[in-house]
MARZA-981492 format. One line per 8 residues: number of its first residue (from 0); their letters; for each residue x, y negated, z negated of N, C-alpha, C, O, CB. Coordinates in steps of 0.2 Angstrom, whole numbers. Glycine has a CB too. Example, Ala and Ser with C-alpha at 12.3 -4.5 7.8 and 13.67 -1.06 7.14 Angstrom:
BEGIN
0> as> 66 28 -39 62 22 -39 66 16 -39 71 17 -42 57 22 -45  64 11 -35 68 5 -36 64 0 -39 67 -6 -40 70 3 -29
END
This chain:
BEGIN
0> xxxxxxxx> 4 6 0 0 0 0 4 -6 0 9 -6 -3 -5 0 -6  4 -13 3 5 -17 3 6 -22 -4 0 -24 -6 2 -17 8  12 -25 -7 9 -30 -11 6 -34 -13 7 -37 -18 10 -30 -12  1 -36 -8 -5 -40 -8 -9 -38 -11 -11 -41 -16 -9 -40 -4  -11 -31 -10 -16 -25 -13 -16 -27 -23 -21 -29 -25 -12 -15 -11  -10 -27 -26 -8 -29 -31 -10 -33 -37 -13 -38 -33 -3 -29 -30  -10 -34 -40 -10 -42 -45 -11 -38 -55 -14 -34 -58 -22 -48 -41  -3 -41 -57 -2 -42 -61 -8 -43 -69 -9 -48 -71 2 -47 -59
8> xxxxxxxx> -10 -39 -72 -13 -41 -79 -9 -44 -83 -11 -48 -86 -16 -37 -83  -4 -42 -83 2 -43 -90 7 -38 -90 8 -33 -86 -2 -43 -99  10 -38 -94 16 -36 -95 15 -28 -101 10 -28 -106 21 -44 -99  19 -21 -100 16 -17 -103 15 -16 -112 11 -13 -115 18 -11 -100  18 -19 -113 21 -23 -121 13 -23 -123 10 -21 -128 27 -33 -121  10 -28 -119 3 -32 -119 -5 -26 -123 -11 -27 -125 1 -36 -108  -1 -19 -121 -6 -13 -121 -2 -9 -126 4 -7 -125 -6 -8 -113  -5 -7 -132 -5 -3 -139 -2 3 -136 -6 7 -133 -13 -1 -143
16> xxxxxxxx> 6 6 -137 7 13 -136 0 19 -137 -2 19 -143 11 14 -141  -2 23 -134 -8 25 -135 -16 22 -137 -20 24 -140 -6 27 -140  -16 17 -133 -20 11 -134 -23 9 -129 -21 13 -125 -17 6 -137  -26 4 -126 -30 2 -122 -32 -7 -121 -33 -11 -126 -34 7 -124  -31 -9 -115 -33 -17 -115 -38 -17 -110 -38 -15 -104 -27 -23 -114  -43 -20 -113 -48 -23 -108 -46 -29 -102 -43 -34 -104 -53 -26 -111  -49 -28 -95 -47 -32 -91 -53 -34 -87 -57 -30 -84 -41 -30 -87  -54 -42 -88 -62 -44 -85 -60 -46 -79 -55 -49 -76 -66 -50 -89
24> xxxxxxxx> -68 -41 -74 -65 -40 -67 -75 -46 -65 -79 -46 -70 -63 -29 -64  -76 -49 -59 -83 -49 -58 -87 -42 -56 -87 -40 -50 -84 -55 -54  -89 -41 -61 -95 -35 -58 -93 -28 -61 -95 -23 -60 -95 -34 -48  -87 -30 -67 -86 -23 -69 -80 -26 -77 -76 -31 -78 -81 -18 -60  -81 -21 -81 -74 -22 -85 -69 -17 -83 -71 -12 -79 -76 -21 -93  -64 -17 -84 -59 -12 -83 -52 -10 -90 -47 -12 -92 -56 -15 -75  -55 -3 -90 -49 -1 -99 -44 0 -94 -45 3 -88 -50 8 -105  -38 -2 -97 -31 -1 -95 -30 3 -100 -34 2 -105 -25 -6 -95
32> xxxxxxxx> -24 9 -100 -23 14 -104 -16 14 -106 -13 13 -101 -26 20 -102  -13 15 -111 -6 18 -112 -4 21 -114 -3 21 -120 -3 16 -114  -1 26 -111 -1 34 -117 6 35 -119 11 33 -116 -2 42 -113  6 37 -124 13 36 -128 20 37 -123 26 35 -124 14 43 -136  19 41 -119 23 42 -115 25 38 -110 29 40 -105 23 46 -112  22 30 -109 21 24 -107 18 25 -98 19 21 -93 30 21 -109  16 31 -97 11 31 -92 4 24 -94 1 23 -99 8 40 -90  3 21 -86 -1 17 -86 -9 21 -81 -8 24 -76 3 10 -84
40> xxxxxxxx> -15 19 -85 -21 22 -79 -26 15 -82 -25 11 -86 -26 31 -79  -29 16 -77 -34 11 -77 -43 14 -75 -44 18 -71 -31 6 -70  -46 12 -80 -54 15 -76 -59 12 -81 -57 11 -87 -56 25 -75  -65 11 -77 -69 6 -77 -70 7 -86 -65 9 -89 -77 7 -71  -76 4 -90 -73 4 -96 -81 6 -98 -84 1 -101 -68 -4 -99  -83 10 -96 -91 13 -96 -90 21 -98 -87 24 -93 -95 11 -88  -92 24 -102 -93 30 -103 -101 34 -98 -107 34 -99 -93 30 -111  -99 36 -95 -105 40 -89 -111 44 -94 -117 46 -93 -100 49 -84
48> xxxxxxxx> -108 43 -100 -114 48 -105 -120 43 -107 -126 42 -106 -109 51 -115  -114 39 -110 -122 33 -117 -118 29 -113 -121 24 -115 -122 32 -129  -114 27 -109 -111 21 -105 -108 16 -112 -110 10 -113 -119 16 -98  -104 20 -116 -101 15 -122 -96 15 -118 -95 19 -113 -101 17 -131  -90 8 -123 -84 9 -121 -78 13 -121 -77 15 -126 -83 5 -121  -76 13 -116 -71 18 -118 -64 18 -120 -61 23 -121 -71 21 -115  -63 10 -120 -59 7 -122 -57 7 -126 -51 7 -127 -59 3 -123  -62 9 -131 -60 10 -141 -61 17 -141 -65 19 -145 -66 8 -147
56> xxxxxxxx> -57 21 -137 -60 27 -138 -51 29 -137 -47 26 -133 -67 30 -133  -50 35 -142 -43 40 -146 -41 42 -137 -45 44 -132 -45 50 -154  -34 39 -138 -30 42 -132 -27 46 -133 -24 46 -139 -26 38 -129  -28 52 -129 -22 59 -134 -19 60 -125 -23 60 -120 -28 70 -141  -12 60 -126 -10 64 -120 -12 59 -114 -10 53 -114 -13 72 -119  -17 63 -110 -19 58 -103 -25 60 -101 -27 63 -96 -14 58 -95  -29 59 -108 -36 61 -110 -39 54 -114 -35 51 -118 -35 68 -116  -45 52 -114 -48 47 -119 -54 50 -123 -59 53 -119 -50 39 -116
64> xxxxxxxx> -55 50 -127 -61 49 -132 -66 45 -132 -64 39 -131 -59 48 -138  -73 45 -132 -77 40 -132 -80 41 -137 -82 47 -138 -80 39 -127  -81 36 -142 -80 34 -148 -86 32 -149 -87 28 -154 -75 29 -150  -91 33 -145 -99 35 -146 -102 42 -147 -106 44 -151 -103 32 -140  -98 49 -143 -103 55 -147 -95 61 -143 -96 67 -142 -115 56 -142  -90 57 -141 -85 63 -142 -82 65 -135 -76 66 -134 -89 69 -145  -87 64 -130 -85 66 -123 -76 63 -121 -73 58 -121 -91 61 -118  -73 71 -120 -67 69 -116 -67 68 -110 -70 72 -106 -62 73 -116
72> xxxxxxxx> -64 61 -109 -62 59 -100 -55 60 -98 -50 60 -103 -63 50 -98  -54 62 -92 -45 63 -91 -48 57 -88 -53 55 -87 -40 69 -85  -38 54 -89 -36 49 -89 -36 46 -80 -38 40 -78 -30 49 -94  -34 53 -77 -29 55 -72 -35 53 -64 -33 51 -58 -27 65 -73  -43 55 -69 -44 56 -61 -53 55 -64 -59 55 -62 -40 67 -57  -52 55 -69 -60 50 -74 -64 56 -74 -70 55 -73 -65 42 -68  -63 63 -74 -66 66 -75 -68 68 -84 -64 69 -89 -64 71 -70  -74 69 -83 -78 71 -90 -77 77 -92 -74 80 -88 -84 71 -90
80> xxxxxxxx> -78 81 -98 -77 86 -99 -83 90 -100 -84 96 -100 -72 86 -104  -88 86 -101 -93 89 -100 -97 91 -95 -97 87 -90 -96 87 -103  -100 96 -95 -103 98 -85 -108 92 -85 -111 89 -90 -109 108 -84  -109 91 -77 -115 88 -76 -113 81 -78 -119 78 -79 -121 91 -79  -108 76 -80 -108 70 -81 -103 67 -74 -98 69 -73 -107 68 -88  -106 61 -70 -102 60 -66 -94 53 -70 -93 49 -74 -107 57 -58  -89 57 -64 -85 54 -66 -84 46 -65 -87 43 -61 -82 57 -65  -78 44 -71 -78 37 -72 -75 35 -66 -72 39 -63 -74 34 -78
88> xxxxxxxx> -75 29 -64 -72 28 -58 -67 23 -62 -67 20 -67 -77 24 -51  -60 27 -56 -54 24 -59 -51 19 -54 -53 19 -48 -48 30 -62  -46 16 -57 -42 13 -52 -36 12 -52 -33 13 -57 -44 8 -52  -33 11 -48 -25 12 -46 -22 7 -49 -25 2 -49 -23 11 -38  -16 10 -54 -12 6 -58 -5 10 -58 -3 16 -57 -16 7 -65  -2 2 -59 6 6 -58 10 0 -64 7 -5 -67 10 4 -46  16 1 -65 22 -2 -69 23 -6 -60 22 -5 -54 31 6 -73  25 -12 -63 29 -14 -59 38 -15 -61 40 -13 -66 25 -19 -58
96> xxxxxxxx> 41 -19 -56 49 -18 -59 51 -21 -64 57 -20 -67 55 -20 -54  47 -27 -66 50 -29 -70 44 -30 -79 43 -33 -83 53 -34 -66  43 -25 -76 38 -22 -83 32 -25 -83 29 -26 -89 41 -23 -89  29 -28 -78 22 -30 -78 17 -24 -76 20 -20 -72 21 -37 -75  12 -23 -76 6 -21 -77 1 -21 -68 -1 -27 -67 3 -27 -85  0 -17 -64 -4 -20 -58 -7 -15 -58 -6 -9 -59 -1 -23 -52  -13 -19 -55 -20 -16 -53 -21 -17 -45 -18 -21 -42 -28 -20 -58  -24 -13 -43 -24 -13 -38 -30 -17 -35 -35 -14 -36 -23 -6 -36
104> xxxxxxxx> -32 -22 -32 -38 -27 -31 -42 -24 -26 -48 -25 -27 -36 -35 -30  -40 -20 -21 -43 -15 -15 -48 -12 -22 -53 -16 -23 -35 -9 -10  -48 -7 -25 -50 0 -30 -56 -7 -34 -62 -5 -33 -42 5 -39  -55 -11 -36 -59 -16 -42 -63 -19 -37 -69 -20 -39 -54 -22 -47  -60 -23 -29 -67 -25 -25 -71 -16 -23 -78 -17 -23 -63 -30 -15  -69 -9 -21 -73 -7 -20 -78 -4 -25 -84 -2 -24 -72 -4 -15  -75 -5 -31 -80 -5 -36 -85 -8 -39 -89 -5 -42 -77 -4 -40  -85 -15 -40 -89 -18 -38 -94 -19 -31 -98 -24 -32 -87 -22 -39
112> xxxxx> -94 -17 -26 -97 -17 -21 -100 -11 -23 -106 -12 -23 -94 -16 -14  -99 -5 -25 -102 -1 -26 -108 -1 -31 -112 3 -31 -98 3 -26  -107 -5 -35 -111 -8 -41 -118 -9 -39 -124 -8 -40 -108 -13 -44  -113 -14 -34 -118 -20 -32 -124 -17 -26 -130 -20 -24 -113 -27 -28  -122 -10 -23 -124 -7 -20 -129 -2 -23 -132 2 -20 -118 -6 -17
END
């Protein structure tokens, strides 16, 4: 992908080892994740179950907790662990070189279109 596609939240310091930052998008919130092993993911910040956040919800590994009734999401690919719930829609997240934080704006416009849709 081109670095257009890209745009900076912050720096990874800015995200709780094992922790999570919210990033306000129009038409969507979006959890940034950080797993102790300092991998970065990104996805929408809505639990598919009771649609709580999932933001506040226990990162273990490259797995999250949602901290309304338990459901595991992989981190990887927003799938649920429970049958029959669709998955979270994620978005493309990377380190950049000098330690900032990017989302990919391509994944967050078609996620809002999809909303909106």
């Amino acid at each position: 992908m081109s670095s257009e596609c890209w745009t900076s939240i912050g720096n990874l310091e800015d995200i709780p080892v094992a922790g999570a930052r919210v990033v306000l998008s129009p038409g969507c919130r979006i959890a940034v994740f950080r797993t102790e092993d300092n991998q970065i993911f990104a996805l929408e910040d809505r639990c598919p179950h009771r649609k709580g956040p999932i933001s506040q919800g226990i990162v273990h590994g490259k797995k999250v907790t949602c901290p309304l009734h338990n459901l595991v999401i992989n981190l990887t690919d927003g799938e649920a662990s429970e049958d029959g719930c669709v998955p979270v829609c994620t978005i493309s997240a990377r380190i950049g070189e000098s330690g900032e934080v990017l989302l990919n704006i391509e994944d967050i416009r078609a996620r809002v279109e999809t909303s909106a849709g």
